[in-house]
C-alpha positions in Angstrom: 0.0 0.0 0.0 1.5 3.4 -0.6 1.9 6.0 1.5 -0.5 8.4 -0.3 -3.3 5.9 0.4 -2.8 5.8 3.5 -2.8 9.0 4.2 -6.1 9.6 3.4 -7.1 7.1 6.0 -8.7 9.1 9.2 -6.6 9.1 11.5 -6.5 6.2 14.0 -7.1 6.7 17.0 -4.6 5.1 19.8 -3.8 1.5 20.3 -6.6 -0.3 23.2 -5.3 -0.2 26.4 -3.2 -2.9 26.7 -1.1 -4.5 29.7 1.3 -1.8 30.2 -2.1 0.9 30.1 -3.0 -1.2 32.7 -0.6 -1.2 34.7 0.8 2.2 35.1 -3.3 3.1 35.6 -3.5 0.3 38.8 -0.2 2.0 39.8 -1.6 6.1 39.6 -4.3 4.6 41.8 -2.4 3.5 44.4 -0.5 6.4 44.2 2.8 5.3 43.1 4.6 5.2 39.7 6.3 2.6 37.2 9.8 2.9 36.8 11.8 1.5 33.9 15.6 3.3 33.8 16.9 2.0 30.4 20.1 0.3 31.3 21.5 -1.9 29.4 24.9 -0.7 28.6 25.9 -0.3 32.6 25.1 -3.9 33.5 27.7 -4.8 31.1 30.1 -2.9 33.2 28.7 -4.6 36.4 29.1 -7.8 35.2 32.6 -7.2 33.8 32.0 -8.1 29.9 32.2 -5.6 27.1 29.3 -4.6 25.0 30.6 -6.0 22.3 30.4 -9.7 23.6 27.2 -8.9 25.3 25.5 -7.7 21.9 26.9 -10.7 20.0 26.0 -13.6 22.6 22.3 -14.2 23.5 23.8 -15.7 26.8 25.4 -12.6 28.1 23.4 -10.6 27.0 20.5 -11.8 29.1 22.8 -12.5 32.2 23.4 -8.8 32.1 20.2 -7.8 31.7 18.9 -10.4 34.4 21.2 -9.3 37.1 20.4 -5.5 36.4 16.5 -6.6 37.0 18.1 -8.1 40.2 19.9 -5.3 41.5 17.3 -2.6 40.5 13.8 -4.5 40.2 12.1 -1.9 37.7 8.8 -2.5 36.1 10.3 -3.0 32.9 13.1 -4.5 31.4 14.6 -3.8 27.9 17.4 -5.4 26.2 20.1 -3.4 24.8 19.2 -1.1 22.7 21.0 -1.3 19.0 20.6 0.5 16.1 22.8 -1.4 13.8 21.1 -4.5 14.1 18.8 -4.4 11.1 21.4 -2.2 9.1 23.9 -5.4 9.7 21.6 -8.1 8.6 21.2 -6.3 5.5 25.3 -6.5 4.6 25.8 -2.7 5.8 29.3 -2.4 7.2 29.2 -2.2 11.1 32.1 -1.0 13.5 32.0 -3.1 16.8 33.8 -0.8 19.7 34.8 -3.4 22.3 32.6 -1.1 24.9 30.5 1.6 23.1 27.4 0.2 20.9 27.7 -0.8 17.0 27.7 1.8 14.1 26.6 1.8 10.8 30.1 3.1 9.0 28.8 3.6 5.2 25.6 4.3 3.1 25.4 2.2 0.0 21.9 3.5 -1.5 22.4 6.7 -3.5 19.9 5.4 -6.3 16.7 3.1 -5.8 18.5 0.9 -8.0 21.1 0.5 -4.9 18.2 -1.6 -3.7 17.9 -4.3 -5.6 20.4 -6.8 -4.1 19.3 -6.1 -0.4 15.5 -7.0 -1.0 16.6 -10.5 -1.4 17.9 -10.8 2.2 15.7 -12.4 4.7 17.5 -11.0 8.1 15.9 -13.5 10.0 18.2 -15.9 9.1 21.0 -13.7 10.3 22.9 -14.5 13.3 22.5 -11.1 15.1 19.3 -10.8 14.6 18.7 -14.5 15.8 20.9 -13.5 18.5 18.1 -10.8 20.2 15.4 -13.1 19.2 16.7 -15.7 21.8 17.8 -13.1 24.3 14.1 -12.2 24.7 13.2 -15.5 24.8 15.3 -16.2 27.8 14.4 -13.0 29.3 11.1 -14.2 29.1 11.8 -17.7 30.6 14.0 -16.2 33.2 12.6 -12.9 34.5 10.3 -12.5 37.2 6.7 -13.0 35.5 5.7 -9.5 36.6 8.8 -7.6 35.1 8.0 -6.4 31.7 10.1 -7.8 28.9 10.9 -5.2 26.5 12.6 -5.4 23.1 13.8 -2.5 20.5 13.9 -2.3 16.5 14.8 0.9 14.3 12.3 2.3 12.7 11.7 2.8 9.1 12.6 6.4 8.6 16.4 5.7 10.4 16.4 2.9 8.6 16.0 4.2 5.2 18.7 6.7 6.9 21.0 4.0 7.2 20.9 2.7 3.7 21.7 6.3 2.1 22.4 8.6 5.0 20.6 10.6 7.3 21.0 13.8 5.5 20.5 13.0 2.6 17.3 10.9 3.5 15.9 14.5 5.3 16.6 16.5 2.0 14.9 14.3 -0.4 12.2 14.8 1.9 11.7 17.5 -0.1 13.7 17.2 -3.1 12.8 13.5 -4.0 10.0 12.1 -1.6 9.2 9.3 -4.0 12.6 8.1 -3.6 11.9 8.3 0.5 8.7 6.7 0.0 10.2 3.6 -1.6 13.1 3.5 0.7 10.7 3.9 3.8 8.2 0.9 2.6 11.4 -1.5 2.0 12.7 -0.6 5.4 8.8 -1.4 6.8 9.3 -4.7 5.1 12.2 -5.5 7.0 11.8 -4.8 10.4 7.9 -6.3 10.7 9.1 -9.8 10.6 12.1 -9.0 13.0 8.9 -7.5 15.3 6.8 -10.3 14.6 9.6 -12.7 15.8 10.7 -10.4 18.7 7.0 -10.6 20.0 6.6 -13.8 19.7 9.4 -14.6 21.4 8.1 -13.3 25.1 8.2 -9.4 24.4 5.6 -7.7 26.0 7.1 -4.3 24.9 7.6 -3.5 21.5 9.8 -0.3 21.1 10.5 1.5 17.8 14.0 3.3 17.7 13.2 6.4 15.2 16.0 8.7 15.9 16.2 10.8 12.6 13.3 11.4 12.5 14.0 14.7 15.3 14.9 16.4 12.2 12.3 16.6 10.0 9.2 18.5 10.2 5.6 17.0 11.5 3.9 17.1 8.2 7.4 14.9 6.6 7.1 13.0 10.2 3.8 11.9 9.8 4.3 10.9 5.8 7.7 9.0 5.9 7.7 7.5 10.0 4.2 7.7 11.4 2.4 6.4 8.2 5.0 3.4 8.2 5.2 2.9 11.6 1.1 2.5 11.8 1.7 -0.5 9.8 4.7 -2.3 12.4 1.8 -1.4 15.3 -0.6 -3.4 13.2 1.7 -6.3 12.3 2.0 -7.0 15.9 -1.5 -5.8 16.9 -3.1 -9.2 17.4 -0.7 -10.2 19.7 -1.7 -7.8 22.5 1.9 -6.4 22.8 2.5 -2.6 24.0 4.2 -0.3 21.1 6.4 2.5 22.0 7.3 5.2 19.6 11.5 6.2 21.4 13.2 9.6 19.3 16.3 10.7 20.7 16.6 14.7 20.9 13.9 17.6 21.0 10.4 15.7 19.6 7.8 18.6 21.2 7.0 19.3 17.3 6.6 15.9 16.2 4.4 14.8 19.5 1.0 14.8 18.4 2.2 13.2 15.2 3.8 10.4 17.4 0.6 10.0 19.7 -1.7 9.8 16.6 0.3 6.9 14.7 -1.3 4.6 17.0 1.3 3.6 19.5 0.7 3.0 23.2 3.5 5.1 24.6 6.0 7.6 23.5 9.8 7.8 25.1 10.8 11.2 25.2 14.5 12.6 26.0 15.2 14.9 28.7 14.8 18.6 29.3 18.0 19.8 28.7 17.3 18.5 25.2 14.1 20.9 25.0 11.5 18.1 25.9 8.8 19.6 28.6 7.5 16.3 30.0 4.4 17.9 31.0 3.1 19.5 28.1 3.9 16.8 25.9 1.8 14.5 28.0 -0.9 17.4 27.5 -0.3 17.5 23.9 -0.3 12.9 24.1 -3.6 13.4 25.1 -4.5 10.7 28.6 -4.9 7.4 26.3 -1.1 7.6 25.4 1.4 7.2 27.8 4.5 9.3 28.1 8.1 7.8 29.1 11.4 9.8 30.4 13.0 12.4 30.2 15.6 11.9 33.5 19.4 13.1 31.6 21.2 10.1 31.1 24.8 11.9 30.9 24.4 15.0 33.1 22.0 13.2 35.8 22.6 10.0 35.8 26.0 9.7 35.0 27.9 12.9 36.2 25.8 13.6 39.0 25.4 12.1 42.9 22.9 10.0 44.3 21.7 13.0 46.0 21.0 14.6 42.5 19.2 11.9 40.9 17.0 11.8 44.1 16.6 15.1 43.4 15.1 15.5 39.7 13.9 12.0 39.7 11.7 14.1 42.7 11.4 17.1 40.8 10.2 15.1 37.7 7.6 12.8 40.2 6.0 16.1 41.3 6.0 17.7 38.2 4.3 14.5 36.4 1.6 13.5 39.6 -1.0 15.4 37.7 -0.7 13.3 35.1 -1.9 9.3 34.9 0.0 8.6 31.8 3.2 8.4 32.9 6.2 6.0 33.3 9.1 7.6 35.0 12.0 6.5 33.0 15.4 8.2 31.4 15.6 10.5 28.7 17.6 7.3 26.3 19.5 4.6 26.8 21.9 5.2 29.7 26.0 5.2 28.9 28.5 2.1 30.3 29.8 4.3 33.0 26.3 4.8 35.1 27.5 4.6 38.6 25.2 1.7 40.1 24.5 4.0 43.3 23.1 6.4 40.9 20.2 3.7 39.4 19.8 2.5 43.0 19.3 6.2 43.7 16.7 6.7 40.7 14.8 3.1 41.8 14.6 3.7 45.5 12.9 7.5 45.0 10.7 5.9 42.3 9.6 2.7 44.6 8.9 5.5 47.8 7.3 8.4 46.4 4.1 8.4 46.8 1.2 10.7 44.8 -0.2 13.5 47.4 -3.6 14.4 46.3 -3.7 17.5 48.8 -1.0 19.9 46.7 -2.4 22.0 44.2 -3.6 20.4 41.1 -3.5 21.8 37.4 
């Protein structure tokens, strides 16, 4: 289906409430929040393996995660977050730093024509992508049944990024959107089955990674992500899985956009990007949830326990107006997140609790 068409489709309206809805709702009641710090990249560093190993063995990869959801018990539990993955099932050349996360080195699609020899790769017989298909399943297996499993792939606007370069994907935007349109639908292609798989394996949470997206405008947003990524929500739709629409950097123009594609929750970055938690959970509207924004570098890394107690607080008071909400940080967090910093951010999440006498909005 083309993207015109579907365009001219009324707009859907968000995803039914699904287990995570659920949850964080039971939660507000109570008076207390979820918490779900994404931290894959420091339990690497706690268990004394390299991010390199633990990206390319589905055994070490899930013993890291496992003993973070140990250490920290959070509500959720993702595993590490990758946007090469897709990119290197598809032949792209990938640099593997022994402890900072995979890059995509080169962009071989300057014509559609570039395309031809990648559309007859099926990446789920690569042995990456296998590789996170069987470290959800074991974090399935071998989590705690309430702790949420959570799994991440690109989405289709990086993705077409990837294959020919993230600025030159924004410009033809504009300058050749039928070439975006063709590159977004083959990216689509790819990364449903790799969802498909992923949620079938035990995820509960499916999250869609659409970083370069942040600089394109909404109306470009909504024609070469949202209108693609409607169609990953509905290849997984029948399985009751949660979808979460994650874009690194300032996203306050593209929120409505996000909430209106259908997803159950968007993962925003943190102020000091530009994000205002708040009003993008006003602009979400209450059926979508909203995820973040705690700094992940100047918070969570640099900073004492005492200052992640403090805006993990800040954040808590500034949110407990609003039901939608999953106190998380801003993006993934780097190797060198002091552990006393995420017991820190847990403990304040696990003892604050909602005080229906201050002020409301």
């Amino acid at each position: 289906m083309r993207t015109s068409a579907l365009l001219k489709e009324p707009q859907r309206a968000p995803s039914a409430e699904g287990k995570l809805h659920q949850l964080v709702r039971q939660a507000y009641r109570q008076g207390r929040r979820l918490a779900a710090p994404l931290v894959g990249f420091p339990a690497c560093s706690w268990m004394g393996v390299s991010i390199k190993v633990a990206q390319q063995n589905y055994g070490i990869h899930y013993k890291c995660i496992a003993a973070m959801v140990e250490k920290l018990r959070p509500d959720a539990a993702f595993m590490m977050m990758d946007l090469s993955v897709e990119a290197n099932a598809l032949g792209l050349p990938v640099r593997f730093p022994v402890h900072d996360s995979s890059t995509v080195e080169y962009h071989p699609v300057q014509t559609l024509e570039d395309l031809r020899p990648f559309r007859q790769i099926n990446i789920l017989q690569d042995s990456r992508i296998c590789s996170y298909v069987k470290t959800v399943e074991m974090l399935r297996t071998g989590l705690p049944e309430e702790v949420l499993v959570g799994a991440y792939v690109i989405g289709p606007f990086t993705l077409s990024g990837l294959l020919a370069g993230a600025e030159q994907i924004a410009a033809d935007t504009i300058l050749d959107p039928e070439k975006v349109e063709t590159l977004c639908r083959f990216s689509t292609g790819v990364i449903q089955p790799y969802a498909r798989a992923l949620v079938h394996a035990g995820a509960g949470l499916l999250c869609i990674l659409e970083p370069t997206a942040a600089i394109i405008g909404p109306a470009e947003f909504e024609r070469f992500s949202a209108a693609y990524v409607r169609q990953i929500i509905d290849s997984v739709r029948h399985t009751g899985a949660d979808t979460i629409y994650h874009i690194c950097g300032n996203s306050m123009h593209l929120i409505e956009a996000m909430a209106r594609s259908g997803v159950s929750a968007l993962s925003l970055d943190s102020p000091q990007i530009g994000v205002n938690l708040p009003l993008a959970a006003q602009k979400a509207g209450p059926d979508v949830l909203v995820i973040g924004n705690i700094n992940p570098v100047a918070v969570m890394q640099e900073g004492t326990p005492e200052q992640v107690r403090s805006a993990c607080l800040e954040l808590l008071e500034q949110m407990q107006d609003y039901p939608n909400f999953i106190l998380s940080t801003g993006c993934d967090l780097p190797p060198a997140v002091p552990l006393e910093n995420l017991l820190a951010f847990m403990e304040t999440a696990r003892y604050w609790r909602y005080n229906p006498s201050k002020n409301r909005k």
